[in-house]
N, C-alpha and C positions, 0 to 999 in steps of 0.2 A: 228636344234639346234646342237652345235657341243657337241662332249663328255665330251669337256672341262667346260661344262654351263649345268650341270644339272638344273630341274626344281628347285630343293631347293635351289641351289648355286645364279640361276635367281631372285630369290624369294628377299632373302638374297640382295644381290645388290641393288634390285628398292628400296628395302625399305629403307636400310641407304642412298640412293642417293636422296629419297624423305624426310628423316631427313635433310637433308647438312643445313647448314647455312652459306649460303655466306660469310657473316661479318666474321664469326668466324669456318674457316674450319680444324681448328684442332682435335675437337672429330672428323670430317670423316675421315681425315688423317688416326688418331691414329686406328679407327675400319678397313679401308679400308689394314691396314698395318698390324694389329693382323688378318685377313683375311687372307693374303696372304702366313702369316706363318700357316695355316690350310691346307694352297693350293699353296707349293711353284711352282712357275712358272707358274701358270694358267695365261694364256692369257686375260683372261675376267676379273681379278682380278686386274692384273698388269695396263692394263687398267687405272681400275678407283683408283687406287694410286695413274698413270702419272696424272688423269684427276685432282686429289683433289691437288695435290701442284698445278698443272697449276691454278687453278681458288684462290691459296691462293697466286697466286703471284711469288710462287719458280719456274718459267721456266726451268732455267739449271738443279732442280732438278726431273723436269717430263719428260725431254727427253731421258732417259735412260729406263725409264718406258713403254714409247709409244713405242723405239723401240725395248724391247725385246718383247713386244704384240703382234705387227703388223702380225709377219710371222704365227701366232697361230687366229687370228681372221681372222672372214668373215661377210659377208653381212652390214647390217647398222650397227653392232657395229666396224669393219673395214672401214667403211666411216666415221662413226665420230672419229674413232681416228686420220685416218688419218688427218679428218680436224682439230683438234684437234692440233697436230704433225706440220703441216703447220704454223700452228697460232701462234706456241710458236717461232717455227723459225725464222718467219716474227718479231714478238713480241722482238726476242733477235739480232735482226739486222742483220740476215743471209737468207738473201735476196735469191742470189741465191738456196741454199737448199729449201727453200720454195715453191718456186718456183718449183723445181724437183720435189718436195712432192704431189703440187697444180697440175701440169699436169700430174704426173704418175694417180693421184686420179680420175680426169676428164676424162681419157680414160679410168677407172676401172668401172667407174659409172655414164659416158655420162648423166643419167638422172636427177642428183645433183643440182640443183638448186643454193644449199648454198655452195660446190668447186665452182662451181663457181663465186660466189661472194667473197669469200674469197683469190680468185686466183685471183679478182682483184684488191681486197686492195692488197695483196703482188706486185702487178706490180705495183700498185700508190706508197707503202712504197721505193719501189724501185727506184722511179723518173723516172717510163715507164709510163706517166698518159696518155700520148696518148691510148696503148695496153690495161691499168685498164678502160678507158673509151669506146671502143671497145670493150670491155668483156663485159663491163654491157649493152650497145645496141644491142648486139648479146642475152644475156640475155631478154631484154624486146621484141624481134623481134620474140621469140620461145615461150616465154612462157605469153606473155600479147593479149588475144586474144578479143580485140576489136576493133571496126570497125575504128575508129579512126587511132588506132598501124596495123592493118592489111591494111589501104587504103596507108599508107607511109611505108609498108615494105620492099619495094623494097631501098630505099630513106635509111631508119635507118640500112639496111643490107650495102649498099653501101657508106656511112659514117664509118660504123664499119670496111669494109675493108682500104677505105682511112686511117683512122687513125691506122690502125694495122702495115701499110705497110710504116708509116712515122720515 
């Protein structure tokens, strides 16, 4: 746990995060933000500020959020923001950044499941649906283990490369 996320600070977080209300995410706004003035610049904070305008809709106003967090966070709370961070870019039609965000994230955390799905909605928003359909076959060929996906893996790996390479 970094020094920036104390146990109380943790504590403090899951719980207004387990209040949120989708519909109506201005009280988490408004707590997540009287927060931060407790904790200016905490990374884990800042955070879930960027996270609370993203999920109420204000994108241009969460990416300033995400990226003054990024260089202060690590392990899965750095995986989700980055995925996070991706999505709003994808989200506000800047494709290529997202994209940069989507593959820096995939080589940070190779075992992500969910960068990579979201790496290839940003190549489908992109008009690369070949590459977003490739991702997701390479997705089902590592991580769908039955015998059915394991007897044609060779066949779905080599689909994934044809269309990566088109």
């Amino acid at each position: 746990m970094s020094e920036n996320l104390t146990p109380e600070l943790a504590a403090t977080i899951a719980d207004a995060f387990a209040k949120r209300d989708r519909e109506n995410m201005q009280p988490t706004i408004d707590f997540f933000e009287e927060l931060l003035t407790k904790h200016p610049g905490n990374p884990y904070v800042l955070y879930e500020v960027g996270g609370s305008y993203d999920t109420d809709g204000q994108e241009e106003k969460a990416i300033p959020y995400y990226e003054q967090a990024l260089p202060g966070l690590s392990g899965d709370t750095k995986r989700r923001c980055l995925l996070q961070y991706g999505s709003t870019l994808r989200n506000l039609d800047r494709f290529d950044e997202s994209l940069d965000v989507f593959v820096a994230a995939c080589k940070e955390f190779p075992e992500s499941d969910s960068l990579r799905v979201f790496k290839a909605l940003t190549l489908q928003a992109a008009g690369r649906e070949n590459k977003a359909l490739a991702t997701m076959l390479l997705l089902v060929a590592d991580r769908l283990e039955t015998p059915e996906i394991k007897r044609y893996e060779a066949a779905i790996r080599g689909n994934a490369d044809h269309l990566s390479n088109l």
